[in-house]
Backbone as numpy.savetxt, mean C-alpha at the origin, in Angstrom:
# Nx Ny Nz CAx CAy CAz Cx Cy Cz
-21.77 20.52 5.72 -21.37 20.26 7.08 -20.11 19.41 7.03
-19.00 19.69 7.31 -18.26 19.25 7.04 -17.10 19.69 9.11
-15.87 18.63 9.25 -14.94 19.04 10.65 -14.67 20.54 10.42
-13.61 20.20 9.31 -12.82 21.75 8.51 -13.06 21.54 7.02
-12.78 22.73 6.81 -12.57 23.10 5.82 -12.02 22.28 4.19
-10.40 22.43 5.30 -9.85 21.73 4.76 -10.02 19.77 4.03
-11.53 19.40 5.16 -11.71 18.44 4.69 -12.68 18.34 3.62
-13.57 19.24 2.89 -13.90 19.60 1.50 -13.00 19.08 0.61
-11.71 19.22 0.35 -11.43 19.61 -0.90 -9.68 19.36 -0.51
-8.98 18.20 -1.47 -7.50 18.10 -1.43 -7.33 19.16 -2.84
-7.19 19.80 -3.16 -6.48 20.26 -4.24 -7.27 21.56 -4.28
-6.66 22.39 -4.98 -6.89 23.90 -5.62 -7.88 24.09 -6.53
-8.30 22.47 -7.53 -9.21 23.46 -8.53 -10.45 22.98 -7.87
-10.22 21.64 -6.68 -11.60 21.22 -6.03 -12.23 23.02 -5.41
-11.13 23.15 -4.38 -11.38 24.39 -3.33 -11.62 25.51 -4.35
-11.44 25.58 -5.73 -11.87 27.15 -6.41 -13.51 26.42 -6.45
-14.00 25.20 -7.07 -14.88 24.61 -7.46 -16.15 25.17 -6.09
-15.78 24.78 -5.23 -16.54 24.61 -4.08 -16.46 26.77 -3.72
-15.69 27.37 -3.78 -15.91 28.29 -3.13 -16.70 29.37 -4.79
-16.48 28.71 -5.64 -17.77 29.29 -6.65 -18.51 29.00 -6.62
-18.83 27.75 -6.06 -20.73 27.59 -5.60 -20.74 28.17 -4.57
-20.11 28.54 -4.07 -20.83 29.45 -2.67 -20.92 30.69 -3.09
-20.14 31.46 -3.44 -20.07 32.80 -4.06 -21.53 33.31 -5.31
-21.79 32.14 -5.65 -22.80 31.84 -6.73 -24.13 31.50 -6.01
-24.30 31.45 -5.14 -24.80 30.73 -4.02 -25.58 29.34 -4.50
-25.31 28.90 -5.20 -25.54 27.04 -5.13 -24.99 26.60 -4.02
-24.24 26.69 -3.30 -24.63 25.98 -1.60 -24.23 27.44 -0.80
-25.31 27.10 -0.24 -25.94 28.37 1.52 -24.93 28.45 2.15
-24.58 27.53 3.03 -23.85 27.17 3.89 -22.71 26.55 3.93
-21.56 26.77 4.24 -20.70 25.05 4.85 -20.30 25.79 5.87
-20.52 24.56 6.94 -20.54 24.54 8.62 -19.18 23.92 8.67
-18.39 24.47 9.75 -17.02 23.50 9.98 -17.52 23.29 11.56
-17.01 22.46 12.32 -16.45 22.85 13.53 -16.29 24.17 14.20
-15.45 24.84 13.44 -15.47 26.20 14.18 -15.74 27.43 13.83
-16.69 27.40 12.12 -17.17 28.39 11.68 -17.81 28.41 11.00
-18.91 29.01 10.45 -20.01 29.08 9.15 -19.07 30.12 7.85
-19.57 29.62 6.77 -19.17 30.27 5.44 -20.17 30.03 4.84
-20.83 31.78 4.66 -21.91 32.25 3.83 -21.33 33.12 2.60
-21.94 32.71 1.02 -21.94 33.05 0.08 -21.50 34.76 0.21
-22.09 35.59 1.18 -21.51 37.34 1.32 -20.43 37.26 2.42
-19.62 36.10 2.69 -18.88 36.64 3.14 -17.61 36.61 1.89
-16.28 37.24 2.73 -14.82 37.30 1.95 -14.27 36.12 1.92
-13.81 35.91 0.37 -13.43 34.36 -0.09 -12.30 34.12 0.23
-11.34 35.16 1.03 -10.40 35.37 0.26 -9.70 34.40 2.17
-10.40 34.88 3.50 -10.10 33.66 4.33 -10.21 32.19 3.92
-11.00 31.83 3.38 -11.32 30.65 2.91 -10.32 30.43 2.19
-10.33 30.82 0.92 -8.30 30.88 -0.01 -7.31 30.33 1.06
-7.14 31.02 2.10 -6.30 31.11 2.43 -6.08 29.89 3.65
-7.23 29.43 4.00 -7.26 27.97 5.11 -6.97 26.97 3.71
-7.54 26.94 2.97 -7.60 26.13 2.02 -6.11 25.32 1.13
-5.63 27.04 0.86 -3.71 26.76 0.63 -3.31 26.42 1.54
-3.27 26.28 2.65 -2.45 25.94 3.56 -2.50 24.49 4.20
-4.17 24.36 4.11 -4.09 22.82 4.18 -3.43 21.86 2.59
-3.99 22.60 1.59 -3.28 22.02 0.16 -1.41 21.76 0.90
-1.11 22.71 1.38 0.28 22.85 1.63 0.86 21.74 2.78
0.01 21.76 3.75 -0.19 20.95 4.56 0.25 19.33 4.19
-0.86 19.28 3.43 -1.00 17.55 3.28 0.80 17.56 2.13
0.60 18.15 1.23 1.94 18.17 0.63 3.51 17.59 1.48
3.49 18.97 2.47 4.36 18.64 3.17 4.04 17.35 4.35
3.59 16.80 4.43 2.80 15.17 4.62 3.45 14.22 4.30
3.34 14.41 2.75 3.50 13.20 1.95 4.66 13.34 1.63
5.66 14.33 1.52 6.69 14.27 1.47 7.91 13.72 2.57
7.85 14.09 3.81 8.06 13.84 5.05 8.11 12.34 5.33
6.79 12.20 4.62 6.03 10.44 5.22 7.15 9.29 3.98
7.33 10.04 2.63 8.30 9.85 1.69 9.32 9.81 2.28
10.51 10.38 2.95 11.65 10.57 3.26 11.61 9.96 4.62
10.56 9.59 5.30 10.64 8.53 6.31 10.87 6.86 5.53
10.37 6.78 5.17 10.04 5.62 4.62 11.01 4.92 3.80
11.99 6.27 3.11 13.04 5.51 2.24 14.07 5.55 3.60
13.80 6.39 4.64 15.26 6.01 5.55 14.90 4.61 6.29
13.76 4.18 6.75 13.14 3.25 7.19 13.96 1.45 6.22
13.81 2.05 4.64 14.24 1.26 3.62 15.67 0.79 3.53
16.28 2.09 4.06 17.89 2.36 4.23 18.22 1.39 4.97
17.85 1.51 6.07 17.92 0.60 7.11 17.87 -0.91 7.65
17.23 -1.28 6.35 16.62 -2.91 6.20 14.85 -2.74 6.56
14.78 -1.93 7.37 13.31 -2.10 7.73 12.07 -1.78 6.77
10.66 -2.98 6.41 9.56 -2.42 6.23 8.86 -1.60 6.58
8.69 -0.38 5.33 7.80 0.55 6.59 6.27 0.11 6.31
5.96 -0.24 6.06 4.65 -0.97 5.54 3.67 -2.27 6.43
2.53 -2.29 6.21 2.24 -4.10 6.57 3.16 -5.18 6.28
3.21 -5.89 7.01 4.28 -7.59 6.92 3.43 -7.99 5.76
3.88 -8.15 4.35 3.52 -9.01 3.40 3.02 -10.75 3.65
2.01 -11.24 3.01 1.77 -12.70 3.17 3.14 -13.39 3.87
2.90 -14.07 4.69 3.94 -15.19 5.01 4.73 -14.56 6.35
4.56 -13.27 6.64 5.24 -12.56 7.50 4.33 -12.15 8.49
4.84 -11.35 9.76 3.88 -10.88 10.35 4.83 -9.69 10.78
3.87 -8.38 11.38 4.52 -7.57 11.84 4.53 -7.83 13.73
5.72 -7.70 13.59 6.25 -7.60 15.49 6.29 -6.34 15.83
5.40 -6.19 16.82 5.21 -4.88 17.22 5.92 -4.05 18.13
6.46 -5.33 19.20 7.31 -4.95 20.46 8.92 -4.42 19.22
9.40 -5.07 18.58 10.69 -4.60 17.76 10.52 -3.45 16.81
9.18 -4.09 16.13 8.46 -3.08 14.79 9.88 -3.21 13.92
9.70 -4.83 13.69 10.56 -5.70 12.31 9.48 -6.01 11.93
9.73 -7.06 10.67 9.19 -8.05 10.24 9.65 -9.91 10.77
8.34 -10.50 11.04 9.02 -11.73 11.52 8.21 -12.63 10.58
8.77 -14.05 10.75 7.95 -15.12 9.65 7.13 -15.76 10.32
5.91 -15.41 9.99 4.57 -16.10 10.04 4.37 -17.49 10.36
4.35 -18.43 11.47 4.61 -19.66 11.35 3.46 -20.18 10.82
2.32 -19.74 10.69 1.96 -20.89 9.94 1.61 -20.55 7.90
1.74 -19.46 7.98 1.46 -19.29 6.20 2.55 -19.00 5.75
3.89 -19.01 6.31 5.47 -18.98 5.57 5.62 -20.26 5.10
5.46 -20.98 5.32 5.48 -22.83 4.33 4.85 -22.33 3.29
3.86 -21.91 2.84 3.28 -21.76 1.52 4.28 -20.93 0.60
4.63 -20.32 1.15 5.66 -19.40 -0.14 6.40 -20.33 -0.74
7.33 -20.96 -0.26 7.93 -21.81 -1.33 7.61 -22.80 -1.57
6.33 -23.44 -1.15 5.34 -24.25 -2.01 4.32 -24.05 -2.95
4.25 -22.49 -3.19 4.05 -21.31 -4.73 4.77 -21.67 -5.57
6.14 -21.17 -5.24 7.21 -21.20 -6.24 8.04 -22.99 -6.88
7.65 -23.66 -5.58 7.87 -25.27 -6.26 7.03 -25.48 -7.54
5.36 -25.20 -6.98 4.45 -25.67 -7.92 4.36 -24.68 -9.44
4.54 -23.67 -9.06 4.94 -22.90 -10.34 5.82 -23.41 -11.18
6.84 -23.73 -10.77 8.17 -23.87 -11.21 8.29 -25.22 -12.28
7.41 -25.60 -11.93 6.54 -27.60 -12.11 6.37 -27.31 -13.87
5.86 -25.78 -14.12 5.42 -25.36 -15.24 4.42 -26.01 -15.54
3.63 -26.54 -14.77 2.06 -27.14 -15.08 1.57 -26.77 -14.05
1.47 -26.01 -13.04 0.49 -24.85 -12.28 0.58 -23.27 -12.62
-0.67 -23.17 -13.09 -0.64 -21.46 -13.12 -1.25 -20.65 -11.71
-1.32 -19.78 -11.86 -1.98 -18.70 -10.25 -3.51 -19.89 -9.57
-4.38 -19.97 -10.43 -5.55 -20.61 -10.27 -5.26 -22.01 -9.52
-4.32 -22.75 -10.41 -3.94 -23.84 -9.86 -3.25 -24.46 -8.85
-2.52 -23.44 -8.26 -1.50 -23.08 -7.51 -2.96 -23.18 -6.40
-3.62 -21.65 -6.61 -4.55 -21.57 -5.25 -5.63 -22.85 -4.69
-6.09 -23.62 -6.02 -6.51 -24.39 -5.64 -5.81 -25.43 -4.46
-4.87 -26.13 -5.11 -4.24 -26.55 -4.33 -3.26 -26.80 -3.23
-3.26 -25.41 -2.82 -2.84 -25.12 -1.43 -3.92 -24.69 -0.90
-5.21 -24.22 -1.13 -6.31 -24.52 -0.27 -6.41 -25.93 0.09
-6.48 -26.93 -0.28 -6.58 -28.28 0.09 -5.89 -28.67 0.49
-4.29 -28.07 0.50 -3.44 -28.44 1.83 -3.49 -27.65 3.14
-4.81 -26.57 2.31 -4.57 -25.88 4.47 -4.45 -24.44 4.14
-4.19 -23.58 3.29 -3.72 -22.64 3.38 -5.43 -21.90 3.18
-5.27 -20.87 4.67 -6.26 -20.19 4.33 -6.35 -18.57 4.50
-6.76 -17.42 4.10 -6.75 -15.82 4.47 -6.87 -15.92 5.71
-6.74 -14.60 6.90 -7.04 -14.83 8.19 -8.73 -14.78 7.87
-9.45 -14.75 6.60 -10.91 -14.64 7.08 -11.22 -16.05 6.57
-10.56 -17.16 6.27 -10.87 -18.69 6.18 -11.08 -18.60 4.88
-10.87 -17.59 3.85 -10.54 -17.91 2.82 -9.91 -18.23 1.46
-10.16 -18.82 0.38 -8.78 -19.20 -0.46 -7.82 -18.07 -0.87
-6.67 -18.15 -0.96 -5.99 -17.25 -1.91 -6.03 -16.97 -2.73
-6.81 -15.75 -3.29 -6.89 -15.39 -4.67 -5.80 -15.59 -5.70
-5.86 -15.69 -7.24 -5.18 -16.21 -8.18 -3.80 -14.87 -7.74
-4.46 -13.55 -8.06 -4.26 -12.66 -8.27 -3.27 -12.05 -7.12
-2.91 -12.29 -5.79 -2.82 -12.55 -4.56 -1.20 -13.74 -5.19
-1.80 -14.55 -5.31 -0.24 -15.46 -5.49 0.60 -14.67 -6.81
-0.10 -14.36 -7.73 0.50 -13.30 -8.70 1.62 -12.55 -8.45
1.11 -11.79 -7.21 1.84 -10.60 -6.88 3.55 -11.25 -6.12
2.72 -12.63 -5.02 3.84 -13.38 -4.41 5.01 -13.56 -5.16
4.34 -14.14 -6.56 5.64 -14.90 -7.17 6.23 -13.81 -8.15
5.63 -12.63 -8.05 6.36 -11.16 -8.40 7.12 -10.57 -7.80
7.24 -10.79 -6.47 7.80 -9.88 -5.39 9.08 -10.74 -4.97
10.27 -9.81 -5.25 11.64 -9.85 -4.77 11.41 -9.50 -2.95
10.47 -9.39 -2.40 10.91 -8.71 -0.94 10.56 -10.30 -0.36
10.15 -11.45 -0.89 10.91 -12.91 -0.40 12.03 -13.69 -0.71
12.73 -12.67 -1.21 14.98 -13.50 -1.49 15.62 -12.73 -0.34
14.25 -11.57 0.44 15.69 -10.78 1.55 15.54 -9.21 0.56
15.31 -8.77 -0.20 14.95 -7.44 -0.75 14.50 -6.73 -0.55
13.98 -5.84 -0.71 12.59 -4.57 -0.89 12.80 -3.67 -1.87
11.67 -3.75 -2.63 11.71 -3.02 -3.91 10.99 -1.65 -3.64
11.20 -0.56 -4.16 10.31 0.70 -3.73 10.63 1.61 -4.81
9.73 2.35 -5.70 10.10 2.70 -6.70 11.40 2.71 -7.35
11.56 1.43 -7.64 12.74 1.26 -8.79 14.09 0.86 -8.03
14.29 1.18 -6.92 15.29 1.23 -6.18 15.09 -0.31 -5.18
16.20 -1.20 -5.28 16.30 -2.25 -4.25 17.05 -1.26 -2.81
16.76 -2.49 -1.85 17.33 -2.27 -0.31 17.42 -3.41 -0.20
18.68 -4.10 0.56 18.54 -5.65 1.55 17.73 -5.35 2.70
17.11 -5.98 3.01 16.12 -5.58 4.29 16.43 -6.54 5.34
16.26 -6.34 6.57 16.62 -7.20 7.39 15.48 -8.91 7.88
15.01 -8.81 6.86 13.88 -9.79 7.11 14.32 -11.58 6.73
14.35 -12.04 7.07 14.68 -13.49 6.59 13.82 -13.75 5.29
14.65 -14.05 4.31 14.01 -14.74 3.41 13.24 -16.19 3.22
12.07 -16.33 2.46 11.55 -17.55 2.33 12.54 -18.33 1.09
12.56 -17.49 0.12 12.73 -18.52 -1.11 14.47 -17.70 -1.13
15.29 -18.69 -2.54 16.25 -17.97 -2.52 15.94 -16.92 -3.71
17.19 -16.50 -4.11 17.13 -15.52 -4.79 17.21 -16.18 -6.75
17.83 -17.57 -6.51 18.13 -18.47 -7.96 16.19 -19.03 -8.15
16.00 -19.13 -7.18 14.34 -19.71 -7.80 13.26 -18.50 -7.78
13.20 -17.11 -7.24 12.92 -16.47 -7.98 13.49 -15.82 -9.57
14.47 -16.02 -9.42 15.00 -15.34 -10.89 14.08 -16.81 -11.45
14.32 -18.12 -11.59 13.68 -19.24 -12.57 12.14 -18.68 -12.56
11.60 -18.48 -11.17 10.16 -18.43 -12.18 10.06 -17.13 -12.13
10.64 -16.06 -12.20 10.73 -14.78 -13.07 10.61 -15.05 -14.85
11.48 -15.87 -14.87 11.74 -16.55 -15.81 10.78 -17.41 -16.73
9.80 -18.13 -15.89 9.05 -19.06 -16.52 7.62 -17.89 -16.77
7.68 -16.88 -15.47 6.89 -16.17 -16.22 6.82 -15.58 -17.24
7.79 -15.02 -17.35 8.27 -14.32 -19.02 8.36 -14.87 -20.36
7.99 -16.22 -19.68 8.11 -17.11 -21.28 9.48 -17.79 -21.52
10.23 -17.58 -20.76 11.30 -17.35 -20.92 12.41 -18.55 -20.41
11.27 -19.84 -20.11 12.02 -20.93 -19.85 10.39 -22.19 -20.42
């Protein structure tokens, strides 16, 4: 029992998979919305809803791809507002978070200290206040990514390729390169 069809099965060897158990008759039935498919009927409609949704979602993700890098072009996130940001909906920018944008470059101070790691870091900006919107700490793993991410100097990274984005930066661009740096061993 399934809406469509098409929602069985993203790919070709799922949809051969599924329409040889029916043909085989290991499953009786699949019910869509707007039709039954029994083991004696012709496989060959089914084939053919099936490619087309395969084709479908393809041309999807491609589309949704070539939105997204013009979106990039542009300065704009096409994405959720990263920690410290929020998304504005009336503009559909990115704006800075007033109250969890102070923590970003009180990450990168305490990092930078070279006697806080991720753990230590979270500890102690929980005890100055910093909390998830569900009241809880910032994972190690969570500041990890922060003090990884160029899209707080004013950037956006997207497979391999930078963009200036129109977002105000928290930190500059000289104290991420340092604790780029300190992460790497390298200071």
């Amino acid at each position: 029992l399934c809406w469509k069809i098409d929602r069985l099965t993203r790919n070709p060897i799922d949809g051969g998979q599924i329409q040889w158990l029916l043909q085989n008759n290991k499953i009786r039935c699949i019910r869509t919305f707007e039709k039954s498919y029994y083991p004696n009927d012709n496989v060959l409609i089914m084939s053919i809803e099936q490619a087309m949704a395969n084709q479908y979602i393809r041309d999807l993700s491609t589309n949704v791809k070539r939105g997204n890098r013009e979106k990039l072009s542009r300065g704009e996130w096409p994405n959720h507002a990263p920690f410290g940001y929020l998304n504005d909906k009336a503009t559909k920018s990115i704006v800075i978070d007033p109250i969890r944008s102070k923590y970003i470059p009180r990450m990168f101070e305490l990092y930078l200290t070279g006697s806080h790691g991720t753990k230590s870091i979270s500890e102690t900006l929980y005890q100055e206040g910093l909390r998830t919107r569900t009241d809880k700490k910032v994972l190690k793993g969570h500041i990890h990514r922060i003090l990884s991410s160029v899209f707080y100097t004013g950037l956006m990274e997207r497979e391999g390729k930078y963009y200036e984005g129109k977002h105000q930066p928290l930190i500059s661009k000289e104290t991420f390169e340092k604790a780029r740096d300190v992460m790497h061993g390298r200071i």
